[in-house]
C-alpha positions in Angstrom: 36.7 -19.0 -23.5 33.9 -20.9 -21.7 32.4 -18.4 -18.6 31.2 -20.2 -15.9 28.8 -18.7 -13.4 30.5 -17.2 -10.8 27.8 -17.6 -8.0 29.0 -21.0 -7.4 32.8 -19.4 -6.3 30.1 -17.7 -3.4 29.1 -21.3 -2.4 30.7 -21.9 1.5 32.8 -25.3 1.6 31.5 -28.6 0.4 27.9 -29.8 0.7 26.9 -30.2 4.6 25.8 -33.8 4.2 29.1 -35.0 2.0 31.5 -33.1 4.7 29.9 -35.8 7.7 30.5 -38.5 5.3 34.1 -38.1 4.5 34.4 -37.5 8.3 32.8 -40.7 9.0 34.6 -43.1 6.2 38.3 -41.6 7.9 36.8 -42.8 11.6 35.2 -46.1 9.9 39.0 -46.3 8.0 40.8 -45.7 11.6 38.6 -48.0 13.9 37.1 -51.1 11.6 36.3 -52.8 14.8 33.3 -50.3 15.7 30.4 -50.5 14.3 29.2 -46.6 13.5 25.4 -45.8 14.2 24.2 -43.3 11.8 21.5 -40.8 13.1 22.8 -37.8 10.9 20.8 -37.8 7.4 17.4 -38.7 7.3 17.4 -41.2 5.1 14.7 -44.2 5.9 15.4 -47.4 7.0 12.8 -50.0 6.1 11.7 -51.2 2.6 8.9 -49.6 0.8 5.7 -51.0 2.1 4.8 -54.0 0.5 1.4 -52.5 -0.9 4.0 -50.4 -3.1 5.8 -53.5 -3.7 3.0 -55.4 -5.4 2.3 -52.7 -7.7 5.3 -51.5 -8.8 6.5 -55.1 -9.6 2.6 -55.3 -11.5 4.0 -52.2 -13.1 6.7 -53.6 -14.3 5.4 -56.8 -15.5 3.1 -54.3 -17.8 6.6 -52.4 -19.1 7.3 -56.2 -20.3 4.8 -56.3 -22.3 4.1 -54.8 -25.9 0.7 -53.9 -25.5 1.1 -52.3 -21.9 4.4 -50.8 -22.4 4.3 -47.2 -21.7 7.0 -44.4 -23.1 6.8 -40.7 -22.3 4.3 -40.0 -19.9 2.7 -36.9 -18.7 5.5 -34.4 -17.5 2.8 -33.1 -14.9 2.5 -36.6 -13.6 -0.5 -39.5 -14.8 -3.6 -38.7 -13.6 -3.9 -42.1 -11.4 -1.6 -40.5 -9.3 -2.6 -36.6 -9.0 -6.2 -37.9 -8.5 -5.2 -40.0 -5.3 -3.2 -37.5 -4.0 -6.0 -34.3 -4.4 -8.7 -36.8 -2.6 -6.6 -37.7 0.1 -3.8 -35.5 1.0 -6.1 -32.2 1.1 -9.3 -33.7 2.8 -8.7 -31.0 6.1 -8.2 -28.0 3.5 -11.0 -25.4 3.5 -11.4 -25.7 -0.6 -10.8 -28.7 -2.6 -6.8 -29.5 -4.4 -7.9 -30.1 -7.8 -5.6 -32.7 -9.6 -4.1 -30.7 -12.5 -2.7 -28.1 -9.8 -0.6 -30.9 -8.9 3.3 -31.5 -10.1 4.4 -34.6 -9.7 8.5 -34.7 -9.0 11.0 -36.9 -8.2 11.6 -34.8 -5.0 10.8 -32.0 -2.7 14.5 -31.1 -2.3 14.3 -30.5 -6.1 11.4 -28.8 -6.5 12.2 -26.2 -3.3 15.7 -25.5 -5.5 14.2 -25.2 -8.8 11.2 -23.1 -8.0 12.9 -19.8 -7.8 13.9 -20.2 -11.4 11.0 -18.5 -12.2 11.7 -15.3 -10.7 14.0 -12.3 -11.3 17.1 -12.5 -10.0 16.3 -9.4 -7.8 13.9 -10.3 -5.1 14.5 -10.4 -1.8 14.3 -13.5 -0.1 13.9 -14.2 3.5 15.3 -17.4 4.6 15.1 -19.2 7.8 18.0 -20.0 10.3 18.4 -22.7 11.3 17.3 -24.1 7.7 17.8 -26.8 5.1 20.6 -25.8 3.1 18.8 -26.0 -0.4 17.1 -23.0 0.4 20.0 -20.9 0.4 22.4 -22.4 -1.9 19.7 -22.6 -4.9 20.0 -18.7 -4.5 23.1 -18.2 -4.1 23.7 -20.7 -7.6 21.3 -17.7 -8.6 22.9 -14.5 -7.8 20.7 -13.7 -4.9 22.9 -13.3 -1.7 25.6 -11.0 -2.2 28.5 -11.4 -0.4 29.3 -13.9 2.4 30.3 -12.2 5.6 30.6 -13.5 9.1 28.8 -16.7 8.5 25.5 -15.4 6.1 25.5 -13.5 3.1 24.1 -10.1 3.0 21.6 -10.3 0.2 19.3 -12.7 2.3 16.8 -11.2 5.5 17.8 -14.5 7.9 14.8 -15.3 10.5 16.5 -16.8 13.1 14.6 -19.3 15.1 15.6 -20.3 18.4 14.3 -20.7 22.2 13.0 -16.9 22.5 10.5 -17.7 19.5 9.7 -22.0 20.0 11.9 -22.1 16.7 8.7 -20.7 14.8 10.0 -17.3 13.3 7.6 -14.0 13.1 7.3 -12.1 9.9 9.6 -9.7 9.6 9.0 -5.6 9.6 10.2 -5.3 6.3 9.0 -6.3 2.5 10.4 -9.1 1.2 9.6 -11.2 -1.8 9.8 -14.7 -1.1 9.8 -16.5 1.9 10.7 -20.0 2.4 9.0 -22.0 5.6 8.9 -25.8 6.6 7.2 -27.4 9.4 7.6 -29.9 10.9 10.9 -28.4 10.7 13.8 -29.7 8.8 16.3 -29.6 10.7 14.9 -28.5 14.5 11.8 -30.7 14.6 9.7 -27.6 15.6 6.1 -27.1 14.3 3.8 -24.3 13.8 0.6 -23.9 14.8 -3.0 -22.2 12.4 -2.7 -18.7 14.4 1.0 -18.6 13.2 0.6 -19.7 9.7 -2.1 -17.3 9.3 -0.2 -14.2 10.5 2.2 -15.3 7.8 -0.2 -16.0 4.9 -1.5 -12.7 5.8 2.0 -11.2 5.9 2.3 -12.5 2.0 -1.2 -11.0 1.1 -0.2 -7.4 2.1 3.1 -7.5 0.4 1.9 -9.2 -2.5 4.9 -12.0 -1.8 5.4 -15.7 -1.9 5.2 -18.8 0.4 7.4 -22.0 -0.5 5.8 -24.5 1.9 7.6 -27.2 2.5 5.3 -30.3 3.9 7.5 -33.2 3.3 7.2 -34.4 7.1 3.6 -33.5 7.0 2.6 -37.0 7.8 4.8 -37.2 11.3 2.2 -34.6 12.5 0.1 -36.7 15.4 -1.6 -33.4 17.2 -5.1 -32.6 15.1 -5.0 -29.2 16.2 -1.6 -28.6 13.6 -2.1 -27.9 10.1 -1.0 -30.5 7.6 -1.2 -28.1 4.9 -0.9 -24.2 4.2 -4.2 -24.4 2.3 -6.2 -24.9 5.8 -5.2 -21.6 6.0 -7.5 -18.7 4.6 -5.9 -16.8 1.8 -2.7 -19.0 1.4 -4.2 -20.4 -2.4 -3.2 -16.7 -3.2 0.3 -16.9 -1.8 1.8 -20.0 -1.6 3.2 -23.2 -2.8 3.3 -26.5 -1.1 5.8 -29.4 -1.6 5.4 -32.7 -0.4 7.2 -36.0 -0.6 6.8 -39.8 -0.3 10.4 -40.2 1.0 9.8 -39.8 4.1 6.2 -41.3 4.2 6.7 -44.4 2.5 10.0 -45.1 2.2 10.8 -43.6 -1.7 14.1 -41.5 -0.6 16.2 -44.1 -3.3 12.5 -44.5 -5.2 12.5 -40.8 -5.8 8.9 -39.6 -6.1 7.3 -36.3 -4.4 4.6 -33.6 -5.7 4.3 -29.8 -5.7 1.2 -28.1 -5.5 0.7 -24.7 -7.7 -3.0 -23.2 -7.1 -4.0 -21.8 -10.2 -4.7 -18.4 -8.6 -1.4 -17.2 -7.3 -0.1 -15.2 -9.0 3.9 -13.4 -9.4 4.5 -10.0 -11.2 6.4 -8.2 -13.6 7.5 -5.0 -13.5 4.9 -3.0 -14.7 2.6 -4.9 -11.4 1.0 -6.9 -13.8 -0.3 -10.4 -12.3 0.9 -14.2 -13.9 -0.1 -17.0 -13.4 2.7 -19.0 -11.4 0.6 -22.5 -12.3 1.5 -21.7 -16.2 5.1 -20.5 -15.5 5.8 -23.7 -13.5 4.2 -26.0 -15.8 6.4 -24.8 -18.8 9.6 -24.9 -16.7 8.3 -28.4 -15.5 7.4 -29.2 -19.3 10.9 -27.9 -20.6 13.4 -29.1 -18.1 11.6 -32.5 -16.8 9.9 -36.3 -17.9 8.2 -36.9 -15.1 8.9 -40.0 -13.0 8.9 -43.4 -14.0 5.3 -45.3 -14.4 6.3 -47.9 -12.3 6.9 -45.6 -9.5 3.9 -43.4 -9.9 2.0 -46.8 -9.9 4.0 -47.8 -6.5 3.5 -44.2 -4.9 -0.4 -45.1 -5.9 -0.7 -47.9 -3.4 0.1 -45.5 -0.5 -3.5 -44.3 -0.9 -4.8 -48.1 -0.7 -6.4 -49.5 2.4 -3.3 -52.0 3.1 -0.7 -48.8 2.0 -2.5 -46.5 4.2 -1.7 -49.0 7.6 1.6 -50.2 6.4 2.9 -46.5 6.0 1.5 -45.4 9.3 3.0 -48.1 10.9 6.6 -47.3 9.6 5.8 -43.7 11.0 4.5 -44.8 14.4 7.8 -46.8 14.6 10.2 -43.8 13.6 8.3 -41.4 15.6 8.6 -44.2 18.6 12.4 -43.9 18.0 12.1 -40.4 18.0 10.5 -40.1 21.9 13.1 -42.3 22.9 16.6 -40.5 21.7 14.6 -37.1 23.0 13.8 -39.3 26.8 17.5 -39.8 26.7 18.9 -36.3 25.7 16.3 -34.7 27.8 17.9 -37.0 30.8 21.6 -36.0 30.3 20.3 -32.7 30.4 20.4 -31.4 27.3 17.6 -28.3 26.0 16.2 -30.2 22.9 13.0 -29.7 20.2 11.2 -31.7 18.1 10.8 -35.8 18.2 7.3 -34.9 19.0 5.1 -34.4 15.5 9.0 -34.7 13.8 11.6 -37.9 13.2 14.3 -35.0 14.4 15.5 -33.5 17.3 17.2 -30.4 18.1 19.0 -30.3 21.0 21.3 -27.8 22.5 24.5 -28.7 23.0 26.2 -25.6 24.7 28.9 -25.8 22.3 30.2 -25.9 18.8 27.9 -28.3 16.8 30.9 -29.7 15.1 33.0 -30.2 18.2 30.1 -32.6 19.9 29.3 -34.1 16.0 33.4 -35.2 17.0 32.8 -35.8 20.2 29.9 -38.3 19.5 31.9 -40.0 16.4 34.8 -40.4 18.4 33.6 -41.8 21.5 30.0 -43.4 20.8 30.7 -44.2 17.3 27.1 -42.2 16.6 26.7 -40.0 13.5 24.7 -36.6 14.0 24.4 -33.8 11.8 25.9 -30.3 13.5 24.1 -27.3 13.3 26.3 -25.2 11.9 25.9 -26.9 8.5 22.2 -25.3 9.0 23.2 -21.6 9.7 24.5 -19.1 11.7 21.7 -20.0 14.6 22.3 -23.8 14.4 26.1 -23.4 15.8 25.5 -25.0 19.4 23.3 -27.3 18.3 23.2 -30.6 16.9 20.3 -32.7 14.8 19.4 -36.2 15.6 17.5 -38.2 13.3 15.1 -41.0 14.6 15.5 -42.9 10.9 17.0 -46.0 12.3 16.0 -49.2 13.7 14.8 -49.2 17.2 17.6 -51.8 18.1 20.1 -49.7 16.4 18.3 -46.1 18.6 18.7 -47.6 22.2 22.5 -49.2 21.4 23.2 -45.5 20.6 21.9 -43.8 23.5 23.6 -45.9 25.6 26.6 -45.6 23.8 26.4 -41.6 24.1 24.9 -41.9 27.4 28.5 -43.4 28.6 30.2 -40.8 26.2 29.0 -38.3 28.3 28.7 -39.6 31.6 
């Protein structure tokens, strides 16, 4: 008989992001005379900018054409692309990005699952809480987390992030193996400053562990005295793995395109201590399981290093982030706690109760869609995320709405 892997029975409910949508289509079903404001996932609103519009349509007038037609391409991504990114993305980083340390993807949220496929089903992983639920589930798929009990499972060390530590966690007391991190967070919106990236780069040095960066709102950061990157900080080449995306940036969450950077010096081990060279393991995993992306995307995602792509993607941020100060002006007013919408499109807030109880209480009575907390972890129960991805019309109509909810 076919066996199937019995990690997935471990796997708690239903995907966070498809449980608000079936909640939401039985409101929309119930009340078709409201219209529903989403702020929940953080999915972009605004085209691609039209730099990536004129050449991915010149893209695709080459694909047309016999002698510019182009079939497999580079699983590591074409070098127009990795070139751009290592000259611009990395220009604040202490040693250069070289291009062929660079993965192209089409996403971060795949890469951060798919990475720990290339270790031993034994490591310990320490996990952040709140946290995006990839993180977790990807190990869990993986036999990593033991058995669920009283909201976590207990193969995972949780750092829980909340008001006592700014929602930056501190390196535990303990060895672990691999440690996933993301600021700007996903979901509270926090950030973390040099001194506190360092103590964790550090922390993965003496323990001979694992960083899995994860950068993808990298480009909401407005305060020059936050890194960008984990490779401003000394020593993280050594230890860590960055993933970035051009979802978020530009617009390519339906595009699909992102990138992973591997430095070819860090290193994982096997059990005799011996060091390997994560870059090679990655790249034949990459090689074996995945094409690359399209050209015509990797040409689009190309014009977000041009002059014209450069403006029209900051603009789009500058807006979100604008939407962003606003919903946190207006939470902060009703008097709710809140982080984030400063350096991040989210917003944390505190909502002195249980995250799905006001994610009702917000459907029900504003018509506005958040994301609750609990679908983030243990910590994230009385809190809620709001997401600034909207249109600035659509933003104040719903703070008004859930100002008068609340009132």
């Amino acid at each position: 008989m076919i066996r199937i892997n019995e990690n997935y029975l471990k796997l708690q409910a239903s995907y966070l992001f498809s449980d608000i949508a079936k909640r939401v289509a039985v409101f929309q079903q119930q009340n078709t005379d409201i219209e529903v404001i989403k702020l929940g996932i953080g999915d972009v609103t605004f085209a691609l900018p039209q730099a990536c519009i004129q050449e991915f349509h010149r893209a695709i007038d080459e694909m047309a054409v016999d002698s510019s037609f182009r079939g497999y391409g580079p699983e590591q991504g074409y070098d127009f692309l990795r070139t751009k990114i290592a000259e611009n993305d990395f220009k604040r980083c202490s040693e250069p990005i070289p291009p062929d340390e660079i993965f192209v993807s089409d996403g971060a949220k795949c890469d951060t699952g798919n990475f720990q496929e290339i270790f031993n089903d034994a490591i310990k992983i320490a996990i952040p809480d709140p946290v995006y639920p990839v993180y977790v589930d990807t190990n869990v798929m993986a036999g990593r987390s033991g058995l669920f009990k009283a909201g976590r499972y207990d193969g995972f060390l949780y750092l829980e992030s909340g008001w006592d530590n700014n929602f930056v966690p501190n390196p535990p007391d303990v060895p672990v193996d691999l440690i996933y991190l993301c600021f700007p967070n996903n979901p509270t919106g926090a950030v973390i400053t040099k001194t506190q990236l360092q103590e964790w780069v550090d922390y993965a040095r003496e323990h001979r562990a694992l960083i899995l960066f994860d950068a993808a709102y990298e480009a909401f950061i407005r305060d020059d005295r936050l890194p960008h990157s984990i490779y401003e900080i000394d020593g993280a080449r050594e230890v860590a793995i960055e993933f970035r995306s051009f979802s978020k940036t530009a617009g390519f969450t339906g595009t699909r395109c992102a990138y992973t950077v591997v430095p070819k010096n860090c290193m994982g081990f096997d059990a005799q201590g011996k060091g390997h060279s994560l870059h090679n393991l990655w790249n034949r995993r990459h090689t074996t399981k995945f094409n690359s992306v399209s050209y015509p995307v990797q040409r689009a995602a190309t014009a977000v290093y041009t002059e014209a792509g450069q403006v029209q993607v900051k603009k789009r941020i500058d807006y979100y982030l604008n939407n962003a100060a606003i919903i946190r002006q207006a939470v902060t007013d009703l008097g709710f706690k809140c982080v984030g919408g400063v350096n991040s499109p989210y917003i944390w807030i505190d909502g002195q109760r249980d995250s799905w109880e006001f994610f009702d209480l917000l459907l029900n009575k504003a018509g506005v869609v958040c994301t609750p907390g609990a679908g983030f972890g243990l910590s994230g129960k009385p809190f809620i995320r709001i997401s600034a991805f909207n249109t600035l019309e659509n933003v104040q109509k719903a703070m008004g709405r859930v100002k008068n909810a609340l009132a």
